[in-house]
N, C-alpha and C positions, 0 to 999 in steps of 0.2 A: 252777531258775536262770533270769535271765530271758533268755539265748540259747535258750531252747526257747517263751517266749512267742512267740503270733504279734501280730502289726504293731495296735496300736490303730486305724488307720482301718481295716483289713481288717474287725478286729471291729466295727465301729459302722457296716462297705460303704458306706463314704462317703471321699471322695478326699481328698488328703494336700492344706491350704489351706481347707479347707472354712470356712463362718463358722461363728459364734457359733451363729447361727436352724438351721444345718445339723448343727451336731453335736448341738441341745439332739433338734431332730425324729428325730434316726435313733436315737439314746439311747432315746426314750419309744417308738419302733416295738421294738426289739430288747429293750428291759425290758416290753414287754408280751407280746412272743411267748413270752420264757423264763421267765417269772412263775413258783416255784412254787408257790406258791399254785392256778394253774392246769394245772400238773403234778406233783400230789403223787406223792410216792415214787419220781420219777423227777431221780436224781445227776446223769444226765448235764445236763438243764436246769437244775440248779440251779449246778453248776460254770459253762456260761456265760453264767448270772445276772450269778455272781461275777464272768464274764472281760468283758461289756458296763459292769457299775458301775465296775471299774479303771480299765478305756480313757473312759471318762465323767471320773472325776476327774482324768485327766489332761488331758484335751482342754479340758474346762470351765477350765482353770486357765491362764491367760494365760504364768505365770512357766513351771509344770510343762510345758506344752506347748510353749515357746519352747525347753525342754533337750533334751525328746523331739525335737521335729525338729532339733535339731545333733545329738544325741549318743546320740538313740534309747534302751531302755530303762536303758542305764547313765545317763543320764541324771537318771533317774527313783525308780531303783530302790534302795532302800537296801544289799541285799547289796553296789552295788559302790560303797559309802561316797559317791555325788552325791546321796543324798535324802533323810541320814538324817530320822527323824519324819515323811515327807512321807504312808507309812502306815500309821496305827493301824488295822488292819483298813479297813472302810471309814465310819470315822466323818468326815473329812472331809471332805463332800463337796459344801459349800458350801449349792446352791439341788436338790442332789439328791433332799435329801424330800419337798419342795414338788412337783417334778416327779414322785414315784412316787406319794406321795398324791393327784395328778389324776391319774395313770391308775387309782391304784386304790385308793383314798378308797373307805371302808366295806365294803370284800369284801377285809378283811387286806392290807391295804396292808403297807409298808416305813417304819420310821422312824428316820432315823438311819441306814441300813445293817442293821436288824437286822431281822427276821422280827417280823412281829406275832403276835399269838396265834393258834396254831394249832387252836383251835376258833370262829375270828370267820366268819360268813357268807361265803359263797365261790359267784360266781355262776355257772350251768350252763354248758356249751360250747356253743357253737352249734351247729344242723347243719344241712349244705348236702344238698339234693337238685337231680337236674335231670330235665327234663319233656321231651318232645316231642311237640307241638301242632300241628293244618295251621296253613292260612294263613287261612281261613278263622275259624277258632276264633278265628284271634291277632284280627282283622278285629271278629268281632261278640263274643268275651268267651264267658264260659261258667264254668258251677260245675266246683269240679274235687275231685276227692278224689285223697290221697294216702295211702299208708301208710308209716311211719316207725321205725327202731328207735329208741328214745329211752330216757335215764337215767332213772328216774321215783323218787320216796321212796317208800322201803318201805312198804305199809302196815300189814305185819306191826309193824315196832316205830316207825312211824311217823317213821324217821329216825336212830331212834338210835344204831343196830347192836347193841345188848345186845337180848338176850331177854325175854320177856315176865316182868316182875313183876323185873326188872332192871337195872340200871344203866351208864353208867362211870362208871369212878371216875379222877380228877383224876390223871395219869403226878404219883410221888413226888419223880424225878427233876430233871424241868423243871417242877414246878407248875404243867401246863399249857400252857405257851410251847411246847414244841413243838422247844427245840431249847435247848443246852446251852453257855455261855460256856465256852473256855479262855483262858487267859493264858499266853505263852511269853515266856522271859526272853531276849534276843540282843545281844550285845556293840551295838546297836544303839538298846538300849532294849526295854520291854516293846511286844511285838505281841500283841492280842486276835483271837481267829476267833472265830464263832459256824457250830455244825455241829449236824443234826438229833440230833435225842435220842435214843441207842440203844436204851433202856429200851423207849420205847412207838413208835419208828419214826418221830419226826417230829410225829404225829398230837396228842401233848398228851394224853393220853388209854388210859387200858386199860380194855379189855372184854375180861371174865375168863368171862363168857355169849354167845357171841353170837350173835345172830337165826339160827335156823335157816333162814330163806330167803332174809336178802342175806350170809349169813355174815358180820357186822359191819361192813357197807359203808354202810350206812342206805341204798343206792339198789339198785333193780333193772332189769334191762334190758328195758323192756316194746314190744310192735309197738302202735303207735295209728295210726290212720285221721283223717285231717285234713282236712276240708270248707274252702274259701275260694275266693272270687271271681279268675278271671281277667278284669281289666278290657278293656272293648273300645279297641282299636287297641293295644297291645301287641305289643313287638319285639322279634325275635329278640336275643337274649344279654341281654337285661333280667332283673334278678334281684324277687319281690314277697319280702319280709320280713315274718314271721308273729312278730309280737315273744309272747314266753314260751310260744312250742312249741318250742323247743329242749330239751337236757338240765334235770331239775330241779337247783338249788343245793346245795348242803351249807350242814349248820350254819343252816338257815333262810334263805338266800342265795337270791335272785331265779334263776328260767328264765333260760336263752338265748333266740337267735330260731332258729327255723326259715327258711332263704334257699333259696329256689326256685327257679333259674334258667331259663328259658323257650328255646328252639329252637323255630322255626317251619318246616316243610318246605316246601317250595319248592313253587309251583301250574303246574301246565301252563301257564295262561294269563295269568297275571297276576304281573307283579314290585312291588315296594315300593319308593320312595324315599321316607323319612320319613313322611307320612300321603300322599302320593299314588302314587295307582296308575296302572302302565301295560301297554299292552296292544296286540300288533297285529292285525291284524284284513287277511286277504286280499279283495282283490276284482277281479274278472272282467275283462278288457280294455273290454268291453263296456258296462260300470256303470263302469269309467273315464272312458271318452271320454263315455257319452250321461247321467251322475249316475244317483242310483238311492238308492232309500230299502234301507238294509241296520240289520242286526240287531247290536245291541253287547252283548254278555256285559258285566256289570257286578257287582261284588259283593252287590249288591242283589236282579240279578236282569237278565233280558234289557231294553233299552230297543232304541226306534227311531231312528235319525237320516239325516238325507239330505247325500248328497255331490252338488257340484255337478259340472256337465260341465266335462268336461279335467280330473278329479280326477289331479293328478300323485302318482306313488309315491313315499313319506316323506314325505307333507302329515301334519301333524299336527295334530288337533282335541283340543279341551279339552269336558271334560262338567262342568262347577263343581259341585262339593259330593257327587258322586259318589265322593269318595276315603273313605279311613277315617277313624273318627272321633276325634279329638285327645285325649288321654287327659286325665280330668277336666278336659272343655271341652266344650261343644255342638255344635263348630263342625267341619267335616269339610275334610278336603282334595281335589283332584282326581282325576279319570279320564283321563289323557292316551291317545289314540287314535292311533296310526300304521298309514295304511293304505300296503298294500303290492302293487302290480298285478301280477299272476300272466298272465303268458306262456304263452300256449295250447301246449301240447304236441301231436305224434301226430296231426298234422291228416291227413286225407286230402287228394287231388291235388284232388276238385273245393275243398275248403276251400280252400287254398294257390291255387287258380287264383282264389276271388273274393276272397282277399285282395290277391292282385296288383291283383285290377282295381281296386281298392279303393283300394290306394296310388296306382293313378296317375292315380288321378282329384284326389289331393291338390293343393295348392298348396305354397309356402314360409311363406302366411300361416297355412297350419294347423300347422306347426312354428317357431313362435317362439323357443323356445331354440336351437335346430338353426339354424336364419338366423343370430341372434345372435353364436352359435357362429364361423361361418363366416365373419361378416365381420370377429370379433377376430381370427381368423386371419392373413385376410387383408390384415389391418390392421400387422398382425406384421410379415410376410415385407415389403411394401412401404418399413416402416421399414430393414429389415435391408438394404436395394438402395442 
């Protein structure tokens, strides 16, 4: 009954108004997730196969979807007499084949509503792995191996799932198709379903021998070792794609990819923004005030540089072309330097006694921000009188 259906936009997760562009895109997301094709022998995806192409023909449907939203599935639905004919199974579903044959055009698509044949090329699943790499590695790139459980074709029957010097033979049933028309008659008019073939399971096909090592599956589940490039400057949650090392095809159907996702762990000393790097770097009261040639960790490697006198703390210097390298580019990003003056701790009394003498030997013109300071102050208070 269709008070036990749930809500067409619910099924399509897209919100009640949506346009035309919006219903066709969430349609072709949710008809390629529950494809079965790419989950055979699994009911529960094929039912909301079934439940995404309903809420589609309805939504795609200007008149149909003007009654759904006043009057929700009674609207719609033939048992409560608002729609008689509106469904023959799902053969009307306007530019619906169009859009299932571009998701899945040549790996048994959908035509019409109906299942294509279920011995047509069927392409592998992909599969995702993830990695964790320094920062370092991510920086200058590096060879990487991976190992993988992957579907692979038998090679024992080469695919077929029957046994050596053996066959299948074509399901009697469904000739192959895979799946079985009924026709039911309802004060309504006649309604067609189409449901998998019980004979041979869906599959189109019986094997009365089957392969002793994939027991009729034609694939088996093999561990392979996967050598490829991680590119220099490469970033954390970036995925590389290894197109046809994923699962192998049925039915002579194309690989998947293999999606690698990359994590870079975090360096003591150095962060990343985009290709440039930054870094801070301590230095002495001493190599403050009188400059001082000091030592910069670089991902390259130590360089030199000099700070001038009265180096203030959170000056920031720039090293050009010292960052990472732009991914397929020549061209590198920066080294941003923030020095930071570290405040003498634990002095003894004679230290502390020649720093006094020290300070007062100063003027106001050795503290220029500190004057500054003092006369917006007093600049203040004056206003305030």
């Amino acid at each position: 009954m269709a008070e036990n259906k749930r809500d067409y936009y619910e099924v399509l997760g897209i919100q009640k108004g949506a346009s035309e562009d919006e219903i066709k895109k969430a349609f072709k997301k949710k008809a390629r997730e529950f494809h079965p094709d790419l989950h055979p022998d699994d009911p529960e995806c094929e039912e909301k196969f079934k439940e995404v192409n309903e809420a589609y023909e309805v939504l795609s449907n200007p008149d149909k979807k003007q009654r759904y939203d006043q009057f929700g599935h009674a609207g719609v639905d033939p048992s409560y007499g608002g729609g008689a004919g509106d469904f023959g199974g799902f053969g009307g579903f306007g530019d619906m084949s169009d859009i299932l044959e571009g998701i899945f055009g040549g790996f048994g698509g959908f035509t019409g509503g109906s299942r294509a044949s279920a011995n047509a090329p069927k392409r592998g699943a992909d599969i995702n792995e993830h990695i964790i790499i320094s920062f370092m590695e991510a920086c200058r790139g590096k060879k990487q191996e991976l190992k993988v459980n992957r579907m692979a074709t038998c090679d024992a029957c080469r695919g077929s799932g029957a046994d050596s010097g053996t066959s299948a033979e074509i399901c009697p049933d469904c000739q192959g198709r895979g799946s079985v028309k009924s026709t039911q008659r309802t004060p309504f008019g006649a309604i067609s379903s189409t449901k998998p073939c019980p004979h041979c399971g869906g599959k189109g096909k019986i094997i009365k021998n089957p392969c002793s090592k994939c027991r009729g599956v034609g694939r088996v589940r093999l561990s392979k070792t996967v050598s490829f490039d991680i590119p220099e400057g490469i970033a954390d949650g970036q995925t590389i794609r290894l197109g046809g090392q994923g699962d192998s095809g049925a039915n002579g159907g194309p690989s998947g990819d293999l999606n690698v996702t990359i994590s870079v762990k975090p360096h003591p000393l150095f962060t990343r923004e985009g290709y440039d790097v930054h870094c801070d770097i301590p230095v002495t009261y001493t190599q403050a005030v009188l400059g001082d040639e000091i030592t910069v960790p670089t991902i390259d490697g130590n360089v030199k540089y000099t700070i001038g006198e009265g180096t203030q703390t959170g000056t920031v210097f720039r090293l050009k072309g010292k960052g990472v390298k732009k991914l397929n580019r020549t061209d590198r990003g920066n080294q941003y330097v923030k020095i930071n003056v570290e405040v003498p701790r634990n002095l003894s009394k004679k230290q502390k006694d020649l720093l006094k003498a020290f300070e007062s030997s100063l003027t106001e013109k050795n503290y220029a921000k500190r004057q500054s300071f003092f006369e917006k102050l007093k600049e203040k208070f004056d206003q305030s009188k």
